[in-house]
C-alpha positions as CSV (number, residue, x, y, z in Angstrom):
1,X,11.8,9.8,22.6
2,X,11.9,13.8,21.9
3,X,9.9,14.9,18.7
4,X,11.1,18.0,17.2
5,X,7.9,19.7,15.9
6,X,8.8,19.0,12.3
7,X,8.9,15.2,13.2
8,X,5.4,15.7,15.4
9,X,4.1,17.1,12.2
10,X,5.3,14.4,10.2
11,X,3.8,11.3,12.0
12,X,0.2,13.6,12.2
13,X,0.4,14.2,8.6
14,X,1.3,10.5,7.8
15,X,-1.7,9.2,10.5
16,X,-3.8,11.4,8.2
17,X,-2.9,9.9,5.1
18,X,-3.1,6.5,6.2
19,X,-6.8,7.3,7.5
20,X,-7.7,8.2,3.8
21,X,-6.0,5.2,2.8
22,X,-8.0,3.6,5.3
23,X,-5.7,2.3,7.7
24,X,-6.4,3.3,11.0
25,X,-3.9,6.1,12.3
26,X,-2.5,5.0,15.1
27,X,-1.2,2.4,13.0
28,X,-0.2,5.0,9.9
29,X,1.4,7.2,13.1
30,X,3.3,4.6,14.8
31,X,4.7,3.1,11.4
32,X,6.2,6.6,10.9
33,X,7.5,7.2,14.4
34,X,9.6,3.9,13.9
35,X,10.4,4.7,10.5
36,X,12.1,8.1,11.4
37,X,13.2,6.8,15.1
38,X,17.0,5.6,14.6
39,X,17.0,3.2,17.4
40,X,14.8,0.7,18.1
41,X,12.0,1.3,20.4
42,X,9.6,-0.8,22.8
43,X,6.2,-0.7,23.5
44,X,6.1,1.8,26.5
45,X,8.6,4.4,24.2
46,X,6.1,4.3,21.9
47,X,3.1,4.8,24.0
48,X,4.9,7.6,25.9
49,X,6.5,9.5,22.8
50,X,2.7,9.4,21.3
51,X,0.2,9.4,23.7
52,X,-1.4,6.5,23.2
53,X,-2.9,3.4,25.0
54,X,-0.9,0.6,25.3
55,X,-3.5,-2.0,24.0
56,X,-3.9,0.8,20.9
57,X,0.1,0.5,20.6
58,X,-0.3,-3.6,20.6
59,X,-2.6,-4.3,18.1
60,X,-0.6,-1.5,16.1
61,X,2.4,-3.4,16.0
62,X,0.7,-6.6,15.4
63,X,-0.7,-5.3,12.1
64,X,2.4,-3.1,11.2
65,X,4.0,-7.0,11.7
66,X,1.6,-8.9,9.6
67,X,2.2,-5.8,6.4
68,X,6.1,-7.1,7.1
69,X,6.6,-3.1,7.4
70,X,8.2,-3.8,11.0
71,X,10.6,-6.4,12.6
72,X,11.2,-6.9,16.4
73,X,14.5,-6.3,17.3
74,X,16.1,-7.3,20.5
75,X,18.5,-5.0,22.6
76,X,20.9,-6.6,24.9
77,X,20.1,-6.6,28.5
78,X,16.6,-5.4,27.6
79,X,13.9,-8.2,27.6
80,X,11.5,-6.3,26.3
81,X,10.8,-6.6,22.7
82,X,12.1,-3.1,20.6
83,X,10.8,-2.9,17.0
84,X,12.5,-1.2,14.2
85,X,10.5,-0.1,10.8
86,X,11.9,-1.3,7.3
87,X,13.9,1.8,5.4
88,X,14.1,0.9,2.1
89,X,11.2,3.5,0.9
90,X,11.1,0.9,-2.3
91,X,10.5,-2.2,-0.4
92,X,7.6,-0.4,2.3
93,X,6.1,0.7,-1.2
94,X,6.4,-2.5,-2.5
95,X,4.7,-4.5,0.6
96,X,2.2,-1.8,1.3
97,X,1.1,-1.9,-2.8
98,X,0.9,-5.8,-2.5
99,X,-0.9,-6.0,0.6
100,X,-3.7,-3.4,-0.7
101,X,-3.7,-5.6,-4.2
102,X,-4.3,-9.0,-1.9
103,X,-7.1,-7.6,0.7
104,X,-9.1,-5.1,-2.4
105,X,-7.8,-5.7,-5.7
106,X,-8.2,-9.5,-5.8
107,X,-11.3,-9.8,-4.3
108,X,-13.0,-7.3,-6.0
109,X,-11.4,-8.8,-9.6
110,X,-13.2,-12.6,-8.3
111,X,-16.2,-10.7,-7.8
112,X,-16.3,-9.1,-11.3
113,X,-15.1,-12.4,-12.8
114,X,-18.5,-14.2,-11.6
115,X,-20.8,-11.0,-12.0
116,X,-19.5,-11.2,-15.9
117,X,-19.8,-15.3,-15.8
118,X,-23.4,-14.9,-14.2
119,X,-24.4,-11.9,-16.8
120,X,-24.1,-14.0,-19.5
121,X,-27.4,-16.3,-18.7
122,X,-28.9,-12.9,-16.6
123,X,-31.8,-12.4,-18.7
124,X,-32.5,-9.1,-16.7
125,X,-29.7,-7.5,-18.0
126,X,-29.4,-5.3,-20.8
127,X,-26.4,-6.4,-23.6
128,X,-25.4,-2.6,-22.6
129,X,-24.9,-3.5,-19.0
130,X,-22.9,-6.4,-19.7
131,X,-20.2,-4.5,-21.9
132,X,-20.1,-2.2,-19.3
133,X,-19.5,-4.7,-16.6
134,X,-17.3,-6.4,-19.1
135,X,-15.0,-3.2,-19.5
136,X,-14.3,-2.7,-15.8
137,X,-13.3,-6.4,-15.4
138,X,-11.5,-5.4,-18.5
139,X,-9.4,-2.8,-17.6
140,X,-8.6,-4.2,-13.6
141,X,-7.3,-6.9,-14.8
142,X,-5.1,-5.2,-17.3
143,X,-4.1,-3.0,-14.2
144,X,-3.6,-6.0,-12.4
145,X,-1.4,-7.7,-15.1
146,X,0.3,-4.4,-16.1
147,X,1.0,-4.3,-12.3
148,X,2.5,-8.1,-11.9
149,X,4.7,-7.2,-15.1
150,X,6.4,-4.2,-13.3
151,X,6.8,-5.6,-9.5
152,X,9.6,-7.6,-10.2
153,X,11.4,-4.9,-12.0
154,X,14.5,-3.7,-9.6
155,X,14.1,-0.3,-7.8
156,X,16.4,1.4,-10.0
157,X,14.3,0.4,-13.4
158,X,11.4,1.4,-12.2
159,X,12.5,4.8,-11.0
160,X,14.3,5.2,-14.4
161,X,10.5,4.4,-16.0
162,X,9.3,7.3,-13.0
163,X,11.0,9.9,-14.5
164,X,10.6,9.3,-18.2
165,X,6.8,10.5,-17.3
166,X,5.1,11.5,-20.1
167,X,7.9,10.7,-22.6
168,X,7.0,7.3,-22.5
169,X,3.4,8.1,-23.5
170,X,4.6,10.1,-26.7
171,X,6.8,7.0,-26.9
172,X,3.6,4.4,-27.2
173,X,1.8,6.7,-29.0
174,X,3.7,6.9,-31.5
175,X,4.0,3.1,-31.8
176,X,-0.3,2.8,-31.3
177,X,-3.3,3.4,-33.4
178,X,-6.1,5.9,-32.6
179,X,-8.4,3.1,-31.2
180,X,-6.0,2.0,-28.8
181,X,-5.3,5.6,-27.3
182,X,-9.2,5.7,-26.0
């Protein structure tokens, strides 16, 4: 497969971003060169078009699988598995937000849940430390719940919500007391 440059700069720019993320970026580059690709592409196309080591490429498309961001998709008279990237921008935002929520967000909410459990008969630490620990379990899990609430909502809702912006703060404002703005 040909890259145009803008297209080269756009799968470096997304491995980038998915190493700050901290997925690794072959993966973050190969899920973009199937996302813009508009045929499906095999192994060896893949390897080829980026440079990369086939066993690299394989494990890449075994994790890109288990996120549900990619599909196989055979091509007549080809036996070679091809693999095609989902489209809807929605849906990859969706599975890559719930994936990140079930490998760091729910662990790390168990973890608080039992370090708040345990503080309670901690006589080493200080009532202070406990509210402190006790607002950061707090607030994730009002993330967390605030989150759940809004996943279900269809694309089109939550894009509506998107571009309210700031309106909707002024909107709760309005409806809150002081305490509950801090």
């Amino acid at each position: 497969m040909q890259l145009s440059p803008t297209m080269q700069k756009y799968i470096l720019h997304w491995g980038e971003m998915g190493t700050r993320w901290g997925v690794n970026r072959t993966v973050a580059q190969i899920h973009a060169l199937l996302y813009l690709a508009n045929r499906p592409l095999n192994a060896e196309d893949i390897c080829e078009t980026l440079g990369v080591a086939r066993s690299n490429v394989s494990n890449s498309l075994k994790e890109l699988q288990s996120w549900g961001l990619i599909r196989v998709q055979h091509v007549l008279g080809d036996r070679r598995d091809h693999f095609v990237a989902l489209q809807d921008v929605w849906e990859i935002f969706r599975l890559i937000t719930e994936e990140r929520k079930r490998r760091e967000l729910d662990p790390t909410l168990s973890v608080l849940r039992e370090c708040a459990i345990e503080a309670e008969s901690d006589p080493l630490i200080e009532a202070a430390t406990r509210v402190k620990m006790d607002k950061v379990l707090e607030f994730l899990e009002l993330l967390l719940s605030g989150y759940d609430d809004f996943k279900h909502l269809p694309p089109g809702v939550v894009l509506k919500l998107l571009k309210m912006g700031s309106k909707l703060g002024q909107l709760a404002a309005m409806f809150g007391n002081d305490e509950e703005q801090k």
